[in-house]
N, C-alpha and C positions, 0 to 999 in steps of 0.2 A: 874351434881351435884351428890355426891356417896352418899349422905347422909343429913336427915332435919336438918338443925341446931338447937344446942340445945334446944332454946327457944321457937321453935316451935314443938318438943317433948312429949308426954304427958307421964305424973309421970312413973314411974315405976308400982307403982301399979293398973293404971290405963291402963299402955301397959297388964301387965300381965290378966286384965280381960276382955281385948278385945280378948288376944289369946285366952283365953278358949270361949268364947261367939262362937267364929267362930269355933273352933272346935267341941262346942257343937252341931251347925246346924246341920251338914252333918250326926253326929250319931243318932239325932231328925229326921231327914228327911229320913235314911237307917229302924231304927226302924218303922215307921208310915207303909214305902211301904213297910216291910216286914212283917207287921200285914196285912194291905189289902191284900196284894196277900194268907197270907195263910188262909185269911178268903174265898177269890175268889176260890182256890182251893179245900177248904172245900164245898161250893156252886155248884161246877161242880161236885164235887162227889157225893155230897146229893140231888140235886137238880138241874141237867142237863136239865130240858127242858128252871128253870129260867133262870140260867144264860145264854143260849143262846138266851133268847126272852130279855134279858135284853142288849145284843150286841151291837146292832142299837144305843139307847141314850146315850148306855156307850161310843161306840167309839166317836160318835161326840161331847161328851165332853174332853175325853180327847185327840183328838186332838185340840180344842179350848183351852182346859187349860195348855197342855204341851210344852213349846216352845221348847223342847231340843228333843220332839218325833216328833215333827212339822217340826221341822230343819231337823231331820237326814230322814224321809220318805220322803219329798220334795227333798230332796238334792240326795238320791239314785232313784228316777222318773224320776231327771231332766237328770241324768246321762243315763238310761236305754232309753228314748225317746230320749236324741238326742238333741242340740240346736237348731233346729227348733219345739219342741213342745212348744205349750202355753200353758200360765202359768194355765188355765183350767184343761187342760189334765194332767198336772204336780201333780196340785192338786188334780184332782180324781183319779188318779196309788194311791197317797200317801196314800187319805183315803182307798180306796181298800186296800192295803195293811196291814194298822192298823184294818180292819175287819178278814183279813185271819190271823193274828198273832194273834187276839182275839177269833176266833174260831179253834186255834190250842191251847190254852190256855183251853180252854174249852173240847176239845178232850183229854189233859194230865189228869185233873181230871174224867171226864168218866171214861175214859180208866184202872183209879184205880181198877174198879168194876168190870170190864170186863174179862171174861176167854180167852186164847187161841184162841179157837174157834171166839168167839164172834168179837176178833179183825180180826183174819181171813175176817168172813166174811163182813168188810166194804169195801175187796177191790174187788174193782170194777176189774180190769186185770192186767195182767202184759205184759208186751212187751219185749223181748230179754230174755227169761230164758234159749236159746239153748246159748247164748255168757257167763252166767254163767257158766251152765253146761261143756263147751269148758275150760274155767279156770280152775273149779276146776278139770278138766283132768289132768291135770299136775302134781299133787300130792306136790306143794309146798307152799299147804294153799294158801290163799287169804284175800286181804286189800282190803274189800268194804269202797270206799270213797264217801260220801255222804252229801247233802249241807242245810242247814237251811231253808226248804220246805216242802209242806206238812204236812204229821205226821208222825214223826220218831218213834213211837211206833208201829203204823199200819204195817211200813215196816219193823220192828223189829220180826212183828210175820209172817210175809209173808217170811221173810229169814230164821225164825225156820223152816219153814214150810217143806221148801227146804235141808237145812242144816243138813247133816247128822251128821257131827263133831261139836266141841267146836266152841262157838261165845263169842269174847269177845269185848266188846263196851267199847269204850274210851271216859271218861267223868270227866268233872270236879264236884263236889262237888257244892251243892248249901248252901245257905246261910239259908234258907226258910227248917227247920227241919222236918216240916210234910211234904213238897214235895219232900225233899230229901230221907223220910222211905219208901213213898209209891212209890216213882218210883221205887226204889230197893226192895218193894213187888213185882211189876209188871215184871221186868226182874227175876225175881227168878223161876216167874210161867213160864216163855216163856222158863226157861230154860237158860237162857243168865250169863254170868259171866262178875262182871263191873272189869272196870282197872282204877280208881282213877287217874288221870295225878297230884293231888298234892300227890301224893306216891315219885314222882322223879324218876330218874334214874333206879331202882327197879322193877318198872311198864314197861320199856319199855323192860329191859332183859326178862321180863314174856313174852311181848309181841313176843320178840322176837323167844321165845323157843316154842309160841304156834303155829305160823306159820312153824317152823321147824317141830313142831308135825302134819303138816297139817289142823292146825284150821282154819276157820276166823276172825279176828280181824276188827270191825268196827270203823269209823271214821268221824267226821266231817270235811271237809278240806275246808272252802268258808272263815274263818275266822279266823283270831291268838286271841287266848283270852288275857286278863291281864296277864303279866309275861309271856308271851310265845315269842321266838322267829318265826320271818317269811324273807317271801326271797316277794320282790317286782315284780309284774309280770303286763304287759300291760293289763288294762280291761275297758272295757264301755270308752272307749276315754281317760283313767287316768290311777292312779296306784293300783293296790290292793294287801294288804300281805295276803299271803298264806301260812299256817303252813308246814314245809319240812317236819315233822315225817312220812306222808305215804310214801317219798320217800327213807328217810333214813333205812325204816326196810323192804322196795322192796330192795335198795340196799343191804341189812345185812341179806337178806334169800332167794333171788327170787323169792318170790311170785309176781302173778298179782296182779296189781292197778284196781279194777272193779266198773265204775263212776255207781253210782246206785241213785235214783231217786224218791220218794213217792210224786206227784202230785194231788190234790184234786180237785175230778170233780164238776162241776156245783151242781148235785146233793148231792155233800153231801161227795159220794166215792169214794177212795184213786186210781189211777193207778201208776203201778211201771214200769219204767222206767228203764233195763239195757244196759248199754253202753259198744261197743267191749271194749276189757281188754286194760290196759295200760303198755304195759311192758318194764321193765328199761333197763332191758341186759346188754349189755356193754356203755349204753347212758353215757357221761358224761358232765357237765359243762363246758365251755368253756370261761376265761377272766373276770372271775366274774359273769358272765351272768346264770341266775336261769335254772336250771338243765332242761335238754329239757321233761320230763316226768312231771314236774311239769307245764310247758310251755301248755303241750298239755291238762290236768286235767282243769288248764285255760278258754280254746278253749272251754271245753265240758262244764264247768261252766257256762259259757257269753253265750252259746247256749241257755242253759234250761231257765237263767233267761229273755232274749229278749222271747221268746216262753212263760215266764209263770212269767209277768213280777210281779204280785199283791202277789206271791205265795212266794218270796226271803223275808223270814221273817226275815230283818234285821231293828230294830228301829233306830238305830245311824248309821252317816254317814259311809258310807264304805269304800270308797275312798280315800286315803291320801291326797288327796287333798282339802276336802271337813270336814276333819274333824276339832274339837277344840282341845285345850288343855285338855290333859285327868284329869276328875275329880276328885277331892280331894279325900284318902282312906276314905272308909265310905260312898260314896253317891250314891244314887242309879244308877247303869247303865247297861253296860255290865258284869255284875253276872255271876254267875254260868251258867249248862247249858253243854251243849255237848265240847267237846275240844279237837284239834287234835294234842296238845305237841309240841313236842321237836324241 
């Protein structure tokens, strides 16, 4: 049947205030969580030890009360373990997981107050800075691609540190006005230049011209955001999109792909992670089949997250297989936040 019959139709103006009732929800429910979170953030910068002694009760309520953060942490556990894990084990990755995304929440606000130096010194070591060092030999810039782990501020000042040229970080715009001032306080001190991905087209010619200039360009690549195009590639026993833009401006300058890594120890302290370069050269696609550099960024992904399985701070399902119907504009979910285009 295409459609209710008349009689069981409600009025006109009775349709008409059901459609706004439901529209109003989701801008009621986008406004609420964008008050808490910039009160949260507010709380990590003024008061860093509460909000991390407040972690513990917060997480285990809002996994209790959130089915849709409940659903996609479960659902990325049960993937990373394996069909032989039980549903125990599933359940505690998941809450682990919503503890290390809560206290990467809590390190964005710190990290407001924090000078250079100070982030420097949370990291505990680095591993591979001579396969850096090997890249930027080359002299044609470098695309550090890097995955929703850790703290990507900490590894932001541990790559100034190194970094003798320009670093320009690719990110999407958030939504949450005080996080979006203060985090562009924060890369301003480190030195860093952001590239807005809702600039369009504009942004990636920059991008492109900084790598020619021998800059670095960073990147998140574990994820496609809202409105972004991705290419499908085999992961955790399923499919996952992956954003092609580091590979399209490795093919459009020659720079190396360098998989880079900020992991959080036991203690507290960040170690960094660099991975041999990834270079595109003459690699090309074959039959539609996703570009073999993208294939192998993949390979190094699925590594770190089986190795650091609580630490892949993703709330909603990852998986194409595993996900829902994406939510109505307006409601709270995957937001702003890091973004790797085109």
């Amino acid at each position: 049947m295409d459609a209710a019959p008349a009689a069981f139709a409600p009025p006109p103006a009775a349709a008409a205030e059901q459609e706004s009732s439901a529209a109003f929800a989701p801008r009621l429910r986008a406004r609420a969580a964008g008050f808490w979170l910039a009160a949260f953030f507010w709380a990590a910068e003024h008061a860093p030890r509460l909000t991390a002694a407040a972690g513990r009760p917060l997480g285990r309520a809002i996994f209790l009360c959130s089915r849709a953060t409940r659903r996609g942490t479960t659902a990325n556990a049960r993937r990373i373990l394996g069909p032989g894990a039980s549903q125990a084990d599933v359940t505690a990755l998941a809450r682990r997981t919503l503890s290390s995304f809560y206290l990467f929440c809590c390190d964005i606000g710190r990290s407001f107050g924090l000078s250079r130096e100070q982030l420097i010194a949370q990291i505990d070591s680095d591993s591979g800075r001579d396969r850096y060092d090997a890249a930027r030999a080359a002299g044609k810039g470098v695309i550090v691609v890097t995955a929703h782990m850790g703290s990507f501020e900490v590894g932001m000042a541990a790559l100034r540190q190194v970094e003798r040229k320009g670093i320009h970080v690719v990110f999407r715009r958030d939504p949450i006005a005080r996080f979006d001032r203060q985090r562009s306080e924060l890369r301003a001190r480190l030195g860093v230049v952001e590239a807005p991905v809702d600039e369009g087209l504009r942004i990636w010619v920059r991008l492109r011209d900084a790598l020619l200039n021998d800059d670095a360009v960073v990147l998140q690549g574990d994820r496609v955001m809202p409105g972004q195009k991705g290419e499908a590639v085999p992961f955790l026993g399923g499919t996952l999109m992956l954003p092609p833009g580091p590979i399209k401006l490795a093919l459009a300058t020659g720079a190396p792909i360098v998989p880079t890594f900020s992991v959080r120890m036991p203690g507290g302290k960040v170690k960094l992670f660099i991975e041999p370069a990834i270079e595109v050269g003459n690699k090309r696609a074959k039959d539609g089949a996703p570009h073999p550099a993208l294939l192998e960024w993949a390979r190094v992904l699925e590594r770190y997250v089986k190795t650091y399985p609580d630490q892949w701070l993703l709330l909603q399902p990852a998986l194409v297989e595993d996900k829902v119907p994406t939510p109505s504009p307006g409601t709270p979910g995957e937001g702003g936040g890091e973004g790797s285009g085109i």
